[in-house]
C-alpha positions in Angstrom: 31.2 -21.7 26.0 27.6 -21.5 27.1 24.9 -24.5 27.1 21.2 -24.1 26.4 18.9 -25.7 28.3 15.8 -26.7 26.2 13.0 -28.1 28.4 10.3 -29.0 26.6 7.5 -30.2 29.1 4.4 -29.2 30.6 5.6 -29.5 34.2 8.2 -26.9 35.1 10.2 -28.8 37.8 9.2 -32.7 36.4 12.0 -35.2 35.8 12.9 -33.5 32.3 14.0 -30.6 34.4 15.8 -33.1 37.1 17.5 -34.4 34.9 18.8 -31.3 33.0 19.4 -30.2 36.6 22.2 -32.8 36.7 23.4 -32.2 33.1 23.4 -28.4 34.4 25.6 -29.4 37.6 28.1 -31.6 35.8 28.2 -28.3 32.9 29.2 -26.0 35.9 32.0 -28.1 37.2 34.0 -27.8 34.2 33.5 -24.1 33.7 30.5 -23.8 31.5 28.1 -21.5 31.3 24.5 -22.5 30.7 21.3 -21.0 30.3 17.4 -22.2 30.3 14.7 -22.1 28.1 11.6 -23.5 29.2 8.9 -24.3 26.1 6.2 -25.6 28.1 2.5 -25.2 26.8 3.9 -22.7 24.3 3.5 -23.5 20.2 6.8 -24.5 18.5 
């Protein structure tokens, strides 16, 4: 299984990313993969 990390904010290492950080630690205990994608100013 692998886990996308969607970070949607302006600043690229603000508490939205600590906190994925964590959800990315806990993730790689139990074996699963994850990957980032980092929005940021782009248009959605």
């Amino acid at each position: 299984m692998k886990v996308l990390l969607v970070n949607g904010s302006t600043h690229p290492q603000g508490g939205t990313w600590q906190d994925l950080s964590v959800v990315e630690e806990a993730l790689h205990e139990k074996g699963i993969e994850t990957e980032w994608f980092w929005i940021g100013n782009k248009s959605v």
